[in-house]
Phi, psi and omega in degrees: 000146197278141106011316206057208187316116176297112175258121195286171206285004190283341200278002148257052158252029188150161168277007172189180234020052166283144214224123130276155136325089181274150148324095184303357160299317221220150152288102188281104169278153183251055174301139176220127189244130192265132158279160169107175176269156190261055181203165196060188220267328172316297222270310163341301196256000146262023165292300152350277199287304184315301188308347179297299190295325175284333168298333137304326172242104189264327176310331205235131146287130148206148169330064157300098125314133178244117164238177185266180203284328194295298179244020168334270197320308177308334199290303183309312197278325190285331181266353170278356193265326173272025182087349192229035178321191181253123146322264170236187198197136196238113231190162181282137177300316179318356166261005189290314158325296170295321198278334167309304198290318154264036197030052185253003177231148135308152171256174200275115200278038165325101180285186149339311249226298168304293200329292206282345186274004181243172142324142173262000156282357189248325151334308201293311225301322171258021171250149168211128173041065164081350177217175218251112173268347164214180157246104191309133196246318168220168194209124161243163137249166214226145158195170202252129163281116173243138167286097171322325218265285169281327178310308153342314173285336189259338201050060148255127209259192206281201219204097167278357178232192167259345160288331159276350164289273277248336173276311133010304187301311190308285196319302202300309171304334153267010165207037174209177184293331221256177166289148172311290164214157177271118173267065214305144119252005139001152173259074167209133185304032179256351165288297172264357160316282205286007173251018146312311179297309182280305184315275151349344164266010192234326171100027141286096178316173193212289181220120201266197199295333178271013161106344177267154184290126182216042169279034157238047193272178172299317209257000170298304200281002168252008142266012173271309187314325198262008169242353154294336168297317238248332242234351188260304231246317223285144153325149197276138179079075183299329167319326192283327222255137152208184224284328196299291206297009187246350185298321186317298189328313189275287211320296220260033182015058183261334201236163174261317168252162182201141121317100167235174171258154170340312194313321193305344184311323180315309214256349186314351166065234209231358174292172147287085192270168141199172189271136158257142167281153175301109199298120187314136149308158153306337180245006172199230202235195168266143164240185152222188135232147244245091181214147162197142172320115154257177162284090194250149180253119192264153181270152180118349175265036176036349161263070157299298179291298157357292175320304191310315173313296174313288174314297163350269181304311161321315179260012170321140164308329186265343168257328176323303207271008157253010173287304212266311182289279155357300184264010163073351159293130153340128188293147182279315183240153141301105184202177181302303164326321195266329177262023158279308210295308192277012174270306185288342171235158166250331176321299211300006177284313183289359153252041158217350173275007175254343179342285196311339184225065170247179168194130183301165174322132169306117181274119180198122188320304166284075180307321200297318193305313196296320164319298192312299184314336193274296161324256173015294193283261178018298210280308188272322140344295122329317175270001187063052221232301165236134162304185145305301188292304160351287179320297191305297196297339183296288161325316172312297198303322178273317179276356167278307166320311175295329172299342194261334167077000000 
């Protein structure tokens, strides 16, 4: 695969203070495109942190866009294929493989020194075929939200297996006011984000180390199974729901459990909640899943170095981790910082102690597709439509096609 534009060696010369040139004629913008919203204090202080880097780099502007996440990534990808890319874009790493594959990004001149500074779960997220394609920007982990409140009402203790989540559902749904659990299934990718976490909590793959698909595996198909158990007990019409619509739901104490990241801890709202790890499979452990968002540099805006630079110095350690703390993410590095986080919260042990046996995003180029395929068995499942296995072997089949190209 081609390099594209050679990024030259100054930009390993550190994680921060990096100084490019610019024309002292002209100001050199800098597009830069955000997925998400433009609104609370994370995007406030990389406003920050940019002006930091232009005072340093005086030659240059750049530009922040926000688009929402539904049509961010399409956006990015569409003007780079038509030429007119974005410098850079902070975007889900799971587009990083296709956009590497259509040479529409740089890779990362990641020394040593960078290399060693992530986790290597958090590493794999951004590597594809030997090299580093984003720079991580944001890391979530997953644990289950419980309303404390029903379970009680319900005479139920918090749920450590999936046989017990699933008698837990039943009981809060016959014998309270509220649903058992909130299930997102909507066709957006926060659908198989969150059965991933129970999957993974089961010792299951998607694709395993040599590269074949074996989500029709025995503990793949009892994770279809557990959200056809799970689905009788669910808010009503799950198809509809994707995760942002189930949060109102936990505030207002209509569903008893949810899958969330730390951050929800903030919007959980006035019930009595608390956090649990995702209640172990029959075949494995508590798990989550392992995902994150970078910073990618596309080739082709004529500010290549410039782009690196600027993500470089963003994701510097010392602005990363008050990056993280701010925005409510799972810390990115291993620091003095992430273990002030379990002195001051206790909560945050259950998302940073599945870090190490969690598992990343299914790596495959056509992500969307894989996506699609995946909701899709999810979605028929639910809907009783499909068995579990009907599902799994449904799934296998289409993504081995998809893998065949």
């Amino acid at each position: 695969m081609s390099h594209m534009k050679p990024i030259t060696a100054a930009l390993l010369a550190g994680l921060s203070g990096l100084a490019v040139t610019a024309s002292a004629q002209a100001q050199e913008e800098i597009q830069f495109i955000n997925c998400g919203a433009n609104d609370g204090e994370a995007p406030a202080l990389q406003t920050e942190h940019i002006n930091a880097w232009l005072a340093e780099n005086p030659g240059y502007t750049v530009t922040e866009e926000y688009v929402p996440w539904g049509q961010c990534q399409e956006r990015a990808i569409t003007l780079a294929s038509a030429g007119d890319p974005p410098a850079l874009a902070y975007l889900g790493s799971r587009t990083l493989p296709q956009l590497a594959e259509s040479e529409l990004i740089l890779p990362i001149p990641a020394s040593d020194e960078l290399i060693n500074s992530y986790r290597e779960s958090v590493r794999s997220t951004v590597q594809f075929d030997g090299q580093m394609w984003g720079l991580p920007r944001a890391f979530s982990t997953k644990a289950l939200f419980i309303n404390a409140t029903l379970f009680e009402e319900a005479g139920v203790e918090a749920p450590t297996t999936w046989e017990e989540t699933v008698a837990a559902a039943q009981a809060i749904s016959e014998g309270t006011e509220a649903a058992g659990i909130g299930i997102p299934a909507a066709s957006f990718d926060n659908t198989m984000h969150q059965w991933l976490s129970w999957f993974y909590s089961n010792g299951a793959e998607v694709i395993d180390a040599e590269g074949n698909v074996v989500i029709d595996s025995p503990e793949a198909i009892a994770a279809f199974q557990l959200y056809a158990d799970l689905a009788p007990y669910a808010q009503d019409g799950p198809v509809a729901y994707d995760r942002a619509e189930l949060e109102p739901l936990f505030q207002n104490g209509q569903i008893a459990m949810m899958i969330h990241g730390y951050s929800f801890a903030a919007r959980a709202g006035d019930v009595d909640w608390q956090i649990i790890p995702v209640p172990a499979g029959p075949n494995g452990d508590h798990s989550t899943l392992l995902i994150t968002d970078s910073l990618a540099v596309f080739d082709g805006s004529g500010q290549e170095e410039a782009a690196m630079s600027l993500a470089m110095y963003l994701t510097a350690p010392e602005r990363q981790a008050v990056f993280d703390d701010t925005a409510g993410w799972t810390p990115i590095r291993e620091s003095e910082f992430t273990a002030a986080l379990r002195e001051n919260d206790a909560n945050w042990a259950f998302f940073l102690d599945t870090i190490e046996i969690g598992g990343p995003e299914p790596q495959m180029v056509d992500f969307l597709s894989m996506q699609d395929v995946i909701n899709e068995a999810l979605q028929g499942v639910i809907l009783g439509e499909l068995t579990a296995e009907e599902a799994a072997t449904q799934a296998a089949e289409e993504l081995r096609d998809l893998q065949d190209g």
